[in-house]
Each structure stands twice: as structure tokens, then as C-alpha cells.
C-alpha positions in Angstrom: 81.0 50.6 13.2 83.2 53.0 12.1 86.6 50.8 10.5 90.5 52.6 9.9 92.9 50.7 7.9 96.0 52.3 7.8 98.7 51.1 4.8 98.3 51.7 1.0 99.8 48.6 -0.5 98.2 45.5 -1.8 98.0 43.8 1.4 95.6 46.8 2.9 93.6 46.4 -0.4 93.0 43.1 -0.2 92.0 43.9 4.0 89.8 46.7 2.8 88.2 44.3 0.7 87.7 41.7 3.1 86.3 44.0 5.6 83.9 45.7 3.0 82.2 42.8 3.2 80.9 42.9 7.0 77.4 44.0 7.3 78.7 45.4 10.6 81.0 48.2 9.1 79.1 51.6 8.3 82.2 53.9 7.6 85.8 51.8 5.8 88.3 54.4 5.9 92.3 53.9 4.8 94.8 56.0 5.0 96.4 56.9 2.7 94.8 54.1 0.4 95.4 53.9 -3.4 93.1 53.9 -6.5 92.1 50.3 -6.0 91.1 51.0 -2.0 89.4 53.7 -3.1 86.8 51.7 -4.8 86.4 50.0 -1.6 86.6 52.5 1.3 87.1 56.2 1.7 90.7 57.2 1.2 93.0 59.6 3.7 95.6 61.7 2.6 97.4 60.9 5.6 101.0 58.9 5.4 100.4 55.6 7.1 104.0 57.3 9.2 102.3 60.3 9.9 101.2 58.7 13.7 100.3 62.0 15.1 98.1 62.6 12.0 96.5 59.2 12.0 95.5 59.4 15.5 93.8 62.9 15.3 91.9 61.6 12.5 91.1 58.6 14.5 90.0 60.8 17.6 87.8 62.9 15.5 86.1 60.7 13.4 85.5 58.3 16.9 86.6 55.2 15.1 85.8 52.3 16.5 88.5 50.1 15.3 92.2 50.5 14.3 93.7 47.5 11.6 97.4 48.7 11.3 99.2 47.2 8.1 102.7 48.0 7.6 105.6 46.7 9.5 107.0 50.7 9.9 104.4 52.1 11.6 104.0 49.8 14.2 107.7 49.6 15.1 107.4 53.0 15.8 104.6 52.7 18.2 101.5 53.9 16.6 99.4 51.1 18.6 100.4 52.3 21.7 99.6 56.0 20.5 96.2 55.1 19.4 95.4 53.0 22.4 96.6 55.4 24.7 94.2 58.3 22.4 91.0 55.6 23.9 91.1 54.1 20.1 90.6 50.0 20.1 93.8 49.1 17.7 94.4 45.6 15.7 98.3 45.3 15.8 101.0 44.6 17.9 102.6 46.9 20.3 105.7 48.9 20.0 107.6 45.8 22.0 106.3 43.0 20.2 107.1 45.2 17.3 110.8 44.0 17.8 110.4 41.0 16.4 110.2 42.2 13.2 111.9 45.5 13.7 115.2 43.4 15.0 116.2 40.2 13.4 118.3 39.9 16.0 115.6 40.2 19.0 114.0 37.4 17.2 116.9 34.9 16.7 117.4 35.4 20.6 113.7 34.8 21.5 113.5 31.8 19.2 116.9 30.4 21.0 115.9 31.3 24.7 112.3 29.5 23.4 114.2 26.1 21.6 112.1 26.9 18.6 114.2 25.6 15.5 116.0 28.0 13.7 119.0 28.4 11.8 122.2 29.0 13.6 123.4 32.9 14.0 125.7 35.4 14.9 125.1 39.2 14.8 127.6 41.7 14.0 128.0 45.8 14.2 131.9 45.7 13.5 132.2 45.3 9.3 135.8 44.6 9.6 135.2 42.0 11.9 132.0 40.5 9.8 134.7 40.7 7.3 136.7 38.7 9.0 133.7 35.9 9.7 133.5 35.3 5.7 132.3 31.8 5.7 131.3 31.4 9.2 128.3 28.8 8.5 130.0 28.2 4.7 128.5 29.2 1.9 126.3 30.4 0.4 126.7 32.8 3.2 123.1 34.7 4.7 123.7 38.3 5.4 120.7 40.1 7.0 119.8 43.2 8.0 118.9 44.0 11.7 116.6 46.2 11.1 113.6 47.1 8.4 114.6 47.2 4.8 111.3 46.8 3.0 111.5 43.2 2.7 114.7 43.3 0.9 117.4 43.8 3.7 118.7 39.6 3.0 121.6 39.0 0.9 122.2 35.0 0.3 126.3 35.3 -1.3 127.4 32.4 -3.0 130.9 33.2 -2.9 133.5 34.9 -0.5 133.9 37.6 -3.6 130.5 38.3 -3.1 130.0 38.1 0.7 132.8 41.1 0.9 131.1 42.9 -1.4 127.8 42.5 0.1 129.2 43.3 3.6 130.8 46.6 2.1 127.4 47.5 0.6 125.3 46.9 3.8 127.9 48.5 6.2 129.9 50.6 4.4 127.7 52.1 1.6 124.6 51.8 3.7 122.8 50.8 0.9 119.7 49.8 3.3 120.5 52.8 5.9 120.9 52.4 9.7 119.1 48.8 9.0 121.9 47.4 8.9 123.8 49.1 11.5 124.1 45.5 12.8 124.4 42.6 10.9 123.3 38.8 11.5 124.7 36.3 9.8 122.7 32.8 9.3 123.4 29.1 8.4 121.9 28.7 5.4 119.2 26.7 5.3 118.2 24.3 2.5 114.3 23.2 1.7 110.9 24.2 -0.2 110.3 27.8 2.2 106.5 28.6 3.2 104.5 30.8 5.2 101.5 31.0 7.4 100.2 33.6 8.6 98.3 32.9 12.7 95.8 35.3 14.6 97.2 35.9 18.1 96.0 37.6 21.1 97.3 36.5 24.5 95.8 33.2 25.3 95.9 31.6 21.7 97.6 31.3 18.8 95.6 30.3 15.1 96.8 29.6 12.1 95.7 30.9 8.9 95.3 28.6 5.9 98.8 28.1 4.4 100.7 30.2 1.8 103.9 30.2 -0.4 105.7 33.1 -1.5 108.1 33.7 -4.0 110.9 35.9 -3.4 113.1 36.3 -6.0 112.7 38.7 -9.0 112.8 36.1 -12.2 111.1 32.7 -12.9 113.1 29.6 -11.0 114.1 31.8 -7.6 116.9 34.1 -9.8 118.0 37.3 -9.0 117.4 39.9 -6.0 115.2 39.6 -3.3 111.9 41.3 -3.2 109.0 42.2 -1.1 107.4 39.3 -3.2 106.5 38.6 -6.5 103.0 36.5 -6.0 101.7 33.1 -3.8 99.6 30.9 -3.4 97.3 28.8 -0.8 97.3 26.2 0.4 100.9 25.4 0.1 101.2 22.4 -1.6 104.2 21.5 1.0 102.0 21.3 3.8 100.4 17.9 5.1 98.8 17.1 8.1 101.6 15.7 9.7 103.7 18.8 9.2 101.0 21.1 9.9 100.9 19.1 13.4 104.5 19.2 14.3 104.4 22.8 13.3 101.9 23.6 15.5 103.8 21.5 18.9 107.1 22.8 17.8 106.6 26.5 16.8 103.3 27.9 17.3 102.9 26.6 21.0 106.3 27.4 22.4 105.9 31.1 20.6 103.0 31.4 22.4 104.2 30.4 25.7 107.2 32.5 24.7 105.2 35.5 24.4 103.6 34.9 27.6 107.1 34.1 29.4 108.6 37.5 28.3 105.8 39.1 28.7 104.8 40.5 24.6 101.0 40.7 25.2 101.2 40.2 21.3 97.5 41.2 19.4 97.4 40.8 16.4 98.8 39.1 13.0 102.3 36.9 13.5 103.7 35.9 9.8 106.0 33.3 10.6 108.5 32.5 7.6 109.6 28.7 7.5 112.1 26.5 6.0 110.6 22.9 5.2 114.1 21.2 5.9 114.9 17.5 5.9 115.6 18.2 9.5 111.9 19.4 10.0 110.0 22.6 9.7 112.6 25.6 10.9 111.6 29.7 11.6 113.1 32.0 9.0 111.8 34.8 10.6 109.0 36.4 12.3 106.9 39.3 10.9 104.3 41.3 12.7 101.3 41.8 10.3 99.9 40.5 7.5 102.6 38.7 4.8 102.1 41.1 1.6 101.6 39.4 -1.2 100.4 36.1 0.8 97.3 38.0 2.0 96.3 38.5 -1.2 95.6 34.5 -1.8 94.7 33.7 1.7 92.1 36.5 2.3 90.0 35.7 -0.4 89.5 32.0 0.7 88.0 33.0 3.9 84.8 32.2 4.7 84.9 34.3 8.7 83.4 38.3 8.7 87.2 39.4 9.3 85.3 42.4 11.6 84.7 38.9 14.1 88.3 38.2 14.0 89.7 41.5 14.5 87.2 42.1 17.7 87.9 38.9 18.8 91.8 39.6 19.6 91.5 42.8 20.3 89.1 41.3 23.2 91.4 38.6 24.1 88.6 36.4 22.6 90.3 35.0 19.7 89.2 31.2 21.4 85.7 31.9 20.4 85.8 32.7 17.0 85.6 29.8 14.5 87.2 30.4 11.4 86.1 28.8 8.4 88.2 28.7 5.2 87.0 27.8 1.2 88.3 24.8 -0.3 89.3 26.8 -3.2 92.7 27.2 -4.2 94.4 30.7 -4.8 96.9 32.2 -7.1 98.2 35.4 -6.9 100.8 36.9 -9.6 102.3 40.2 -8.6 102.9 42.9 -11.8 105.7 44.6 -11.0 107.7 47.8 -12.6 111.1 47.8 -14.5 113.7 47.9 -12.8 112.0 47.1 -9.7 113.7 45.9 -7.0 116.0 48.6 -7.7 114.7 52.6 -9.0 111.7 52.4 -11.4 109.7 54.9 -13.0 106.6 56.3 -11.7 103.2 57.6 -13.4 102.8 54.5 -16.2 99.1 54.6 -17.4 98.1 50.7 -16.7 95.9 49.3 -19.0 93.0 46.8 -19.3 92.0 46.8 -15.2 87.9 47.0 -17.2 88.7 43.5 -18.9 89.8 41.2 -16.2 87.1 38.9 -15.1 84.3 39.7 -12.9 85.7 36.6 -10.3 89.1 37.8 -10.6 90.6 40.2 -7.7 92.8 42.6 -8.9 94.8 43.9 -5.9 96.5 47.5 -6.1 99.9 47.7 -4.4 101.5 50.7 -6.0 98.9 52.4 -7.9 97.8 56.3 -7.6 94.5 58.2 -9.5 95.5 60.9 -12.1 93.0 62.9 -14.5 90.6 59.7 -14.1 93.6 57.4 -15.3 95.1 54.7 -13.0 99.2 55.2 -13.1 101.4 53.3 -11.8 102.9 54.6 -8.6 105.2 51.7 -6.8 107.7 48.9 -7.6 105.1 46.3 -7.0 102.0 47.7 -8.9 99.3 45.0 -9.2 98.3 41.3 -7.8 95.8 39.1 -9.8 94.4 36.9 -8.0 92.2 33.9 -9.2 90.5 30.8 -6.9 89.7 28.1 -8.8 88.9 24.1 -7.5 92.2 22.9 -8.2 95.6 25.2 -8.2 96.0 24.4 -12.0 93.0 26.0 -12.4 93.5 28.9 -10.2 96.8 29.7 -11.8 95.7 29.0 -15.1 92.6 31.9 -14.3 95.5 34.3 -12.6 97.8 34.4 -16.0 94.3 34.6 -18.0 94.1 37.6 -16.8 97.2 39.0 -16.1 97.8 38.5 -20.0 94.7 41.5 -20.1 96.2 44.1 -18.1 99.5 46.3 -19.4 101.5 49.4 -18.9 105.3 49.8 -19.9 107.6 47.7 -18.6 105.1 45.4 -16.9 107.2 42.2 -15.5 105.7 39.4 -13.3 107.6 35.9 -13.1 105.7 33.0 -15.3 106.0 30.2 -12.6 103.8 31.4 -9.2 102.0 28.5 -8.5 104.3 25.6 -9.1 106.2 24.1 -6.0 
């Protein structure tokens, strides 16, 4: 089979790498890939945007199977463009897009649903948002309606800082027409998790279970980011909670989908809040969690080929997926200054003295002169399995204590709770 992943981030690494595994696959393409991909699969110089460019390529190359990565691309439709070119696509369409592409499509689907979420209100007025300092108390969650990267969620502490958040998001524009509208959340308090579920129209599976860590410094400080590592299993999750999940979330999304009519293929991230109250939906996102995939790809056991042809053949009942008992760390490197502007072109150092069973995962990364430079905010995620998570996080900061380039910083605590 001839394989196109389109993305160039760590997530589509890690997917490339799961997917060079399948005896099945004869030609792994990614476009545009990076310099860890590359050792992997055959890179594009086509932007994973660029849907007109993507689909030609597709077309003439007679791929046989599509595996979209970013959230970007498929809000603007590329499944439905590649479908409609005769190309079999892993991803959800342009509608079920929305759930990701709108944070306030999703609030509404999970309320129409009575799947447990925060409480909400949306805004497009900023004078009147102004006005609605404190609606839930504080701290106060601002989010952007639309895509901002991972980083459109502001959590103010204080009124000061709610009004200057406000005047940032709708007045300076600092995340662009994202947050043209606003929605405002109760803020919720417990340990936050992920899982990641395979869906096609008639099922819904969960992945194994992962736990990201948002914030830029050790003990959840500072901004937001797209993530700055994980790990799986989540130590949060029991049996007992992994069973109410499943009756109150996954099933009534499912029947949801079916309800409103999303013939949703494809990966569903669902962000949770382990309350007091019970397991609550942050939000929903329509691929693959980046950097969770990068600890819970490499603890499956399944040809990922099997699960991809499975949904996209509304098959996704017959697939058994089998997982390692392993535990996985991943710690993301990340540049300086990152979340905000960073420097580009940093020779990275030491990728040729990690360990052989250690995955190093290129997010932002680009090949110069025969010299890996740094090329993105998040650069690198080391991941390590090991038979307990002490051991898998011990492995992960092993190595990530090998690797360098100026003004490296990664957070010292992925892995605890």
C-alpha cells in the first residue's frame, strides 16, 4: 500500500513511525515531514495547508490511504477534498471538524447530549464580556472559539487580569479572528487527563490513557502550551472511572454523533477534568493529542495500518487492539522563549547518543548542510517505556540530559501526578 501522512510535528513522527512498522505499507510518504520523519518515510515539500497541493500529489502518486494530523487542515476540509478526488482519508470531515474548530459548537453538543461539562457562556461583544468579569468567579476561563495552536485558553486569577486578558484576545487580537468570539467557563478543579478513542460510526474505542502537561514551568506555572510532555497510563485512571467514563461520555458522544448526524472517522481526543463531582469534558479535539501520542503510540501492540482501514471501513468493531504493559514517558525539549517568539536554526546536539530503546520524536526540527537545527517552539520529545513509570521517566531524563542546543528548556516533573 501506498501510505500519506500529512503534518510535520512530533505527533506525525511518532504516526510515521508507528506505521513504518506495517509489513503492509510499501511507499510512507509525509508531507511536509521534518528531519526526524525523514528517517522514517519519504518527505513532501508540500504545506500540510496547501489542500489543493496535497490532493494532486495524492491523485498522482494513487495513494491508497490518507492519515491527516493537524487540527487546521481538517477544519478546512481537506477530507472532504481528498474523498471527493476518489482518495480513502483517515480524519474527520469538515463538519465534525467543528468540534474542535469551535469551542463553542462543542459546549452546545455536549449540553444538547447531557455529557458533563463545565458551565459556559460565549461572547462576541468585548465590552459586554467585560462586563461579565466574574461570571463563574474566579479564577475566570477565557477561551478562544476558534484554533489558536493549543494556546487560545487564558485561566485569570484576578479581575485585573481577566480585563487584560479580554483586551488582549478581543481587542489586540493577540490569537486573530480565533477569538472573534469568546467563551467563558466555570473553572473546574481536579487532576486533568486525556484519552485519546478510535471512532467511525458505529463505535467508539478508547486508547490507553494519557496525561498531559500544559503549562510551560515545573508544578503547572506559567502560559499555556501546545504541551510540554505525558505520559501513559494515567496514573488517575481506575477501573471504576475508566467505566463511568465510558457510560457517561464516550457512549452518549457516540449516540450524539449519530443523533446530529457527524459520521465522525477518525481520532476523537477528549480532554477531561477528574473532579470530585466525577470525570467532566474539557474539550474535544479531532486527531491525535500531540504530545500524548508520543507515549501512547509506542505502547501499542495493533499494525496501526489495521486500525486506520478499519474506520475508514466502518469496521472499527473488528479490530482488537492490544496494548503493552509498559509504561511511557515523554519530555518535550522546547526553545527559549517558547510559548511566545523563539529563535530558529539552533544546531541540536547529541540526537547519535541517546539510547538505542529510546524514541526521540522531532516536532520542530528542519535538515541544514547535514546538521539537524532547530526549527519550532517545541523541538524534540524523548520518550522512554520502562516496567514501572519510575523507570520510564527515570530512562526519559537519562537521555534527555544527552541531547542540547541553546536555550534548550523542558520542565523536570513529567511523569509525577
Amino acid at each position: 500500500m501506498k501510505v500519506l501522512v500529512v503534518g510535520g510535528g512530533g505527533r506525525e513522527h511518532s504516526i510515521c513511525w508507528k506505521l513504518a512498522k506495517s509489513p503492509r505499507i510499501k511507499d510512507l510518504y509525509c508531507a511536509p515531514g521534518n528531519a526526524g520523519i525523514a528517517e522514517v518515510a519519504q518527505c513532501v515539500e508540500i504545506g500540510a495547508e496547501d489542500i489543493e497541493g496535497i490532493c494532486e500529489f495524492a491523485v498522482a502518486k494513487a495513494i491508497d490511504l490518507a492519515v491527516i494530523g493537524p487540527e487546521v487542515p481538517l477544519a478546512m476540509g481537506i477530507v472532504d477534498k481528498l474523498e471527493a478526488a476518489g482518495i480513502r482519508t483517515f480524519g474527520p470531515n469538515a463538519k465534525c471538524s467543528q468540534l474542535e474548530a469551535s469551542k463553542s459548537f462543542t459546549k452546545a453538543f455536549l449540553e444538547r447530549h447531557h455529557i458533563p461539562t463545565a458551565g459556559y457562556k460565549e461572547f462576541t461583544d468585548k465590552n459586554q464580556l467585560l462586563d461579565a468579569i466574574g461570571i463563574f468567579g474566579f479564577p475566570m476561563v477565557l477561551k478562544a472559539d476558534g484554533l489558536a495552536a493549543g494556546k487560545g485558553v487564558v485561566i485569570a486569577e484576578t479581575e485585573e487580569e481577566a480585563g487584560r486578558s479580554i483586551e488582549e484576545m478581543m481587542g489586540q487580537k493577540v490569537f486573530g479572528s480565533a477569538a472573534d468570539k469568546v467563551v467563558v467557563e466555570e473553572f473546574l478543579t481536579g487532576t486533568e487527563a486525556s484519552m485519546l478513542c478510535f471512532v467511525d460510526e458505529n463505535t467508539i474505542v478508547p486508547m490507553e490513557s494519557a496525561q498531559d502537561y500544559k503549562r510551560i514551568n515545573d508544578g503547572d506555572k506559567g502560559p499555556n502550551t501546545g504541551g510540554m510532555g505525558t505520559y501513559s497510563p494515567s496514573l488517575v485512571f481506575t477501573p471504576e472511572l475508566e467505566e463511568r467514563i465510558h457510560k457517561e461520555i464516550l457512549l452518549p458522544t457516540l449516540k450524539g454523533f449519530q443523533e446530529d448526524g457527524l459520521d465522525f472517522k477518525g481520532v476523537l481526543f477528549i480532554g477531561l477534568m477528574i473532579s470530585e463531582k466525577g470525570p467532566k469534558v474539557i474539550e474535544f479535539n479531532n486527531r491525535f493529542g500531540d504530545p500524548e501520542t508520543q507515549s501512547v503510540l509506542p505502547r501499542m501492540k495493533t499494525d496501526l495500518l489495521d486500525v486506520f482501514m478499519a474506520v475508514t471501513n466502518s469496521r472499527l468493531a473488528d479490530v482488537k487492539i492490544e496494548w503493552k504493559e509498559d509504561k511511557a514517558v515523554c519530555v518535550v525539549l522546547a526553545s527559549d522563549g517558547y510559548p511566545g517568539s523563539y529563535a530558529k536554526g539552533k544546531p541540536i546536539a547529541g540526537l547519535d547518543k541517546t539510547a538505542p530503546d529510546v524514541l526521540v520524536f522531532h516536532a520542530g526540527t528542519k535538515i541544514s548542510n547535514d546538521d539537524v537545527l532547530t526549527w519550532g517552539g517545541r523541538v524534540l520529545g524523548v520518550t522512554a517505556l520502562g516496567k514501572t513509570h519510575e523507570e520510564a521517566r527515570r530512562k526519559a531524563y537519562e537521555n534527555v540530559a544527552k541531547v542540547s542546543f541553546e536555550g534548550m528548556q523542558y520542565r523536570k516533573d513529567i511523569g509525577t501526578v
